[in-house]
C-alpha positions as CSV (number, residue, x, y, z in Angstrom):
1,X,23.6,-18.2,-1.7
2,X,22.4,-18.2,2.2
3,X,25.5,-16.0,3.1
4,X,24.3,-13.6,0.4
5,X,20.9,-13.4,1.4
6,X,22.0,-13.2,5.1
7,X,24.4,-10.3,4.3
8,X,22.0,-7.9,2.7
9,X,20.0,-7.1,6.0
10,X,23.5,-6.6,8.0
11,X,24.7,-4.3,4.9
12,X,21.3,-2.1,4.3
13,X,22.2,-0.9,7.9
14,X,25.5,0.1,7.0
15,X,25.3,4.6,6.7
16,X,26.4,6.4,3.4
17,X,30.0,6.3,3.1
18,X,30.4,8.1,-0.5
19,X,30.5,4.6,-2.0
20,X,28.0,1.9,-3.5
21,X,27.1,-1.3,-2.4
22,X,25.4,-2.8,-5.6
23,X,23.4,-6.3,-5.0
24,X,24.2,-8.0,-8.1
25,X,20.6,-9.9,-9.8
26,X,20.3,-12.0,-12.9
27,X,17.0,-11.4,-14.7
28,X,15.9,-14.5,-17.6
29,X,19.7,-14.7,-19.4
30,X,23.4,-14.6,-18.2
31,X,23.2,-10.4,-18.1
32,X,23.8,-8.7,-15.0
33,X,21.6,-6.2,-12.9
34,X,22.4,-4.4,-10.2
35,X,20.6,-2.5,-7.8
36,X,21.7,-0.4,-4.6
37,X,21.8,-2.1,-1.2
38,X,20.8,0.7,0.8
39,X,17.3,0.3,-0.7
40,X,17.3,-3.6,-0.2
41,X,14.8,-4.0,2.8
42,X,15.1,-8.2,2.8
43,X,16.0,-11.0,-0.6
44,X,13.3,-14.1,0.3
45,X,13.2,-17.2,-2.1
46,X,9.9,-16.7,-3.6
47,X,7.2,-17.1,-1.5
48,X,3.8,-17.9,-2.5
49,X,1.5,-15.4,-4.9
50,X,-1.4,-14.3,-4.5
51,X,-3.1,-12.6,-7.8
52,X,-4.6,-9.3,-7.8
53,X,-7.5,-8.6,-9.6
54,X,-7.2,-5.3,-12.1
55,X,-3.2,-5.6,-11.7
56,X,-1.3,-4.9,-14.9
57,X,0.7,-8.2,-16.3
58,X,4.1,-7.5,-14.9
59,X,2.6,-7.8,-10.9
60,X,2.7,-11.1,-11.2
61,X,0.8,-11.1,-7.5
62,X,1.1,-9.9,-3.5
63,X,3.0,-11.6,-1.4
64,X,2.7,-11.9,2.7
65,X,5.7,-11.2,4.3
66,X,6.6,-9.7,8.2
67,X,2.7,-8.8,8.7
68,X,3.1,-6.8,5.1
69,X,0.8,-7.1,1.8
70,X,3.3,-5.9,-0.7
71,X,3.1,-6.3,-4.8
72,X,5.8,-8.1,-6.5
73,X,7.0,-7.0,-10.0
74,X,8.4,-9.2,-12.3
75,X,11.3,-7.0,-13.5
76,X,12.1,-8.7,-16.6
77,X,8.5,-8.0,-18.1
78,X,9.4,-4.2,-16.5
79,X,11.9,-3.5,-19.1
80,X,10.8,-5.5,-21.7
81,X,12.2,-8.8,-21.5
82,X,10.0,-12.5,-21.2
83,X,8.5,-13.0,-17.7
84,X,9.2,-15.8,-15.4
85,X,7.4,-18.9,-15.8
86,X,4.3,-19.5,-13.7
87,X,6.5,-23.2,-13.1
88,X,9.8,-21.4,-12.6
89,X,8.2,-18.9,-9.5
90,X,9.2,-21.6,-6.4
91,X,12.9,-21.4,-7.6
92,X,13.4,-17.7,-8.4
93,X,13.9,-14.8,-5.8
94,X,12.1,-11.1,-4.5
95,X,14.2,-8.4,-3.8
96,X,12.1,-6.5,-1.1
97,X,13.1,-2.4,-1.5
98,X,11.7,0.6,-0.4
99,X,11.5,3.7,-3.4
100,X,9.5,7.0,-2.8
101,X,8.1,5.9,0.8
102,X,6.7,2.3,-1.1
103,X,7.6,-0.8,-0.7
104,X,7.5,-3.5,-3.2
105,X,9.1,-6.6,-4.1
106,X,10.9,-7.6,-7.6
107,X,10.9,-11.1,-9.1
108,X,14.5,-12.0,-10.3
109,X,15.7,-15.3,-11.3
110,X,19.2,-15.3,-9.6
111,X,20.8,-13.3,-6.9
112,X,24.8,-13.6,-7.0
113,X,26.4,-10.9,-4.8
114,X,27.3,-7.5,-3.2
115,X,30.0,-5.2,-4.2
116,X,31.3,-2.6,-2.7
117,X,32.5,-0.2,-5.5
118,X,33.0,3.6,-5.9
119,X,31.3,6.2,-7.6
120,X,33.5,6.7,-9.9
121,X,33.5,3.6,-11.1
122,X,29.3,3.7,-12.2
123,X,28.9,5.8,-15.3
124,X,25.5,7.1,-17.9
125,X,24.5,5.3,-19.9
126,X,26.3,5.1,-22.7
127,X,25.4,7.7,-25.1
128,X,22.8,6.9,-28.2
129,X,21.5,4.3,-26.0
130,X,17.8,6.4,-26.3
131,X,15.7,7.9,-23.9
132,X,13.6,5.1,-23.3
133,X,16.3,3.2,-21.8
134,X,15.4,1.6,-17.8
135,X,19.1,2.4,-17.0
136,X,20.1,4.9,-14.8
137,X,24.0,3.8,-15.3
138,X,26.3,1.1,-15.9
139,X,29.5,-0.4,-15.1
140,X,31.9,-3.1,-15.5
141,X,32.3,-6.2,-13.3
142,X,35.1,-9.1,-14.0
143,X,35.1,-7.6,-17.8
144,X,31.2,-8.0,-17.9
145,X,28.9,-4.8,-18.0
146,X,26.7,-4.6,-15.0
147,X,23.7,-2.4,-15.8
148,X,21.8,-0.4,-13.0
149,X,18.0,-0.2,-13.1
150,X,16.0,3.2,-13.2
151,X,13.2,1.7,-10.4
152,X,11.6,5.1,-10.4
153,X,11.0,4.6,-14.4
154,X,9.4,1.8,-13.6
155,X,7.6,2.5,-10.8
156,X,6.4,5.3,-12.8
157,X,4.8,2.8,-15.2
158,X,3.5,0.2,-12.9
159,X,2.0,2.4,-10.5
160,X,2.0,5.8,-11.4
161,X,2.3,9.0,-8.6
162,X,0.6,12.4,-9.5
163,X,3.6,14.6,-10.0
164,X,0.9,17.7,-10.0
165,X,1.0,20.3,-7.2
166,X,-2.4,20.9,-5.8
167,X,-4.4,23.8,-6.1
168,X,-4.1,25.3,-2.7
169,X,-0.2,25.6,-3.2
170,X,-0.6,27.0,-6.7
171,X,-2.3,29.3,-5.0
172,X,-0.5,30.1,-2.5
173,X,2.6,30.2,-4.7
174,X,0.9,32.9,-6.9
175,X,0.9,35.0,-3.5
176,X,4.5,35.1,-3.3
177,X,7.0,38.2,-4.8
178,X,8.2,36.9,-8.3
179,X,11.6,37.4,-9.3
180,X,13.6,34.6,-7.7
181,X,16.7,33.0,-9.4
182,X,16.7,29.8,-11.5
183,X,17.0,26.2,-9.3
184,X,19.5,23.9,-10.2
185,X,18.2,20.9,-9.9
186,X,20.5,17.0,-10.1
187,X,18.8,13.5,-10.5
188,X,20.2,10.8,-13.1
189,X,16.8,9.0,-13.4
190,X,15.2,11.3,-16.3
191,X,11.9,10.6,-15.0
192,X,12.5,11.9,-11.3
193,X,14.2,15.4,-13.6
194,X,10.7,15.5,-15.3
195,X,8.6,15.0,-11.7
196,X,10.7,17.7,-9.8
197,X,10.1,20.5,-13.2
198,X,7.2,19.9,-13.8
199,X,6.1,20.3,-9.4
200,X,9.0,23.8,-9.6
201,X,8.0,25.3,-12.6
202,X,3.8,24.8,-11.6
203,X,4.8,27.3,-8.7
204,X,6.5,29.8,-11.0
205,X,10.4,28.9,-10.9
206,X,12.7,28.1,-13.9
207,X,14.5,24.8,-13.5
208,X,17.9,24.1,-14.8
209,X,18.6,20.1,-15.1
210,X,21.8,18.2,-14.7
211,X,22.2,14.3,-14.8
212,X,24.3,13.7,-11.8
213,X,26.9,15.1,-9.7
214,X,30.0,15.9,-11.7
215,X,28.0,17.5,-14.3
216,X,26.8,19.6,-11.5
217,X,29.8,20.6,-10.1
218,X,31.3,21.3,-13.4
219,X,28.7,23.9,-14.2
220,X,28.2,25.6,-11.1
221,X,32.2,26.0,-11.7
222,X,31.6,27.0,-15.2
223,X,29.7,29.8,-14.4
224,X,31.2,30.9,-11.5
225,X,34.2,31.3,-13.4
226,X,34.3,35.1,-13.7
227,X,34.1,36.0,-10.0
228,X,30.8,35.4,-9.2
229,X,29.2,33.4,-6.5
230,X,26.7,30.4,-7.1
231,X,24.3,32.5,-5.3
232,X,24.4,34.8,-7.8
233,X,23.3,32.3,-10.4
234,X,20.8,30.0,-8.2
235,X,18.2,30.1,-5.5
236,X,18.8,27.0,-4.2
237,X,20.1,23.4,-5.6
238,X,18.1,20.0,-5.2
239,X,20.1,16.8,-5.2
240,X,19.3,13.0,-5.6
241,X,21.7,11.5,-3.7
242,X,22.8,8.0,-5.6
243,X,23.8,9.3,-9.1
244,X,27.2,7.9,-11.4
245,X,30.3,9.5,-11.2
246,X,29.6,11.2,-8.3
247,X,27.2,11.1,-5.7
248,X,25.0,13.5,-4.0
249,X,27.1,13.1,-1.1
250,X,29.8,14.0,-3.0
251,X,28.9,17.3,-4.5
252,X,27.4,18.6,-1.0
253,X,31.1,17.9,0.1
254,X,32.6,19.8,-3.0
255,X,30.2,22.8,-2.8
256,X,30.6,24.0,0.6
257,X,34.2,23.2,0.6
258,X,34.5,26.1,-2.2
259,X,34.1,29.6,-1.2
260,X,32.4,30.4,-4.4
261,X,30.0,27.3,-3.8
262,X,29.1,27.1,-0.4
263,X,26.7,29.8,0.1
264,X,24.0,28.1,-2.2
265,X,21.7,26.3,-0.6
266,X,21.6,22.6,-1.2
267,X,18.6,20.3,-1.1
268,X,19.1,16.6,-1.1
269,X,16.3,14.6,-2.7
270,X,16.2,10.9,-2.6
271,X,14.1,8.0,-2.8
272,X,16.9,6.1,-0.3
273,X,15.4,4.8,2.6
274,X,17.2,4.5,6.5
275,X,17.8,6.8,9.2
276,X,21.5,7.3,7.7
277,X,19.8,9.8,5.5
278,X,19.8,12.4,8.5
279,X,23.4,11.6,9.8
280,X,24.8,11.8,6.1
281,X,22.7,15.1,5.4
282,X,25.0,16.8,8.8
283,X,27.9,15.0,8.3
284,X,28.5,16.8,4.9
285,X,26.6,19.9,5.2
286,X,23.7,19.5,3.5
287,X,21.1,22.6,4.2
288,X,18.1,20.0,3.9
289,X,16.6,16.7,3.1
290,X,13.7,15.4,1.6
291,X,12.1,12.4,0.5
292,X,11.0,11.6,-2.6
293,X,8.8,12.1,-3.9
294,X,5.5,14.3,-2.6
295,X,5.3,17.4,-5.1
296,X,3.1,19.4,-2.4
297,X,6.0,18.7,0.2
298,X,8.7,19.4,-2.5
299,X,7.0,22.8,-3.4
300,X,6.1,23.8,-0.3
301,X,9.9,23.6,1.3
302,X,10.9,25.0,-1.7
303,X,9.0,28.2,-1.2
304,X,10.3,28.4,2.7
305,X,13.3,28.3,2.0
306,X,13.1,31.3,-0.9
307,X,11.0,33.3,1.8
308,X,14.0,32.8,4.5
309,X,16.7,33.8,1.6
């Protein structure tokens, strides 16, 4: 167990290299849970709780760790499953992460391991699973499924972010010459998709959604199949960058490799955390980057960027 709690701090400093690093978690049963590395800040045994007054029942406290006051979520009560017992606390584990320029911690029972795997090997859910699934994607480890966690959902829940855009940039958006082409916009977690439409379409743009990268890519293939250029279709594209099947990494890559692709305009959008974000963004071309998730920010850039095209 040391060796994998010593690992994670070397590994969360590794840079994007088109492939996940999952740290594998067990939550109150033998199911696993896995959640990316590159958004691990620290795994401590549990240290001591202290409660919050007014907190809903799955922040089971705040914890004081490396001069920070951070909340620590049981995420079995998150999704639905039976908490940890107030006994049981000493022996279980916080993963410390970083989402959406937070930080908070998440009570787990067990920590086993990281794997390195590929994209291609994380998939969607699978389908008729409903839509108020906490899974963002799932795959198969040693003949066991291995689901992945949708944080943002529950982040969303526990401590909920105004996704509105203010007045002042309504305002200024109504300023602006109307007319601008739909924004394709790629994010697996359906509650990031419903943050980033709801933030576009307040300053007067039509949204179209895809779930992750390949669905993208297919698409923008689709219907620049008669000739056309993306740009003919799109203003501009905003990307999350972790998504199953294939990355947002990935798709930057594909779209400015193709000729009828690489004009549009590509926005990643990610609640990943590290400087490797900036070297990535370069590295494959990527017009912009942007951390999630700050719907003035979002709509301002996005209204730059339609002014400069």
């Amino acid at each position: 167990m040391a060796g994998v709690l010593d690992s994670v701090n070397q590994r969360t400093q590794l840079v994007g290299q088109n492939r996940l690093e999952l740290l594998l978690f067990r939550l109150r049963g033998r199911q696993i849970y896995g959640i990316n590395v590159f958004k691990v800040k620290e795994v401590l045994q549990c240290p001591k709780l202290y409660s919050m007054p007014n907190s809903r029942a799955v922040v089971r406290g705040v914890a004081h760790t490396r001069g920070e006051t951070i909340p620590v979520i049981d995420l079995g009560m998150a999704i639905g499953l039976p908490g940890i017992p107030q006994e049981d606390l000493p022996n279980s584990f916080v993963i410390i992460t970083e989402y959406n320029r937070k930080t908070q911690g998440f009570l787990v029972t067990g920590v086993d391991r990281i794997l390195n795997m590929n994209w291609e090997d994380i998939l969607p859910p699978p389908k008729g699973a409903g839509k108020d699934i906490y899974l963002t994607a799932v795959t198969k480890i040693d003949d066991k499924l291995a689901e992945i966690i949708d944080v943002e959902k529950i982040l969303s829940e526990v401590s909920p972010i105004s996704d509105d855009v203010t007045e002042a940039v309504r305002n200024k958006s109504a300023e602006r010459e109307a007319g601008h082409l739909p924004i394709l916009v790629v994010d697996d977690s359906a509650v990031a998709r419903r943050q980033i439409e709801r933030c576009l379409t307040a300053i007067g743009m039509e949204v179209v959604l895809r779930n992750d990268g390949k669905q993208a890519l297919e698409y923008l293939k689709e219907v620049t199949a008669d000739g056309s250029k993306a740009t003919d279709h799109f203003s501009l594209t905003i990307s999350d960058v972790e998504m199953p099947e294939m990355d947002g990494y990935t798709l930057v890559t594909r779209i400015k490799s193709d000729p009828a692709l690489s004009g549009l305009f590509v926005m990643l959008h990610t609640s990943l955390s590290g400087v490797f974000n900036k070297a990535m963004v370069k590295k494959v071309g990527a017009d912009d980057f942007m951390a999630k998730f700050s719907p003035d920010e979002l709509a301002g850039r996005v209204m730059e960027v339609l002014d400069q095209g």
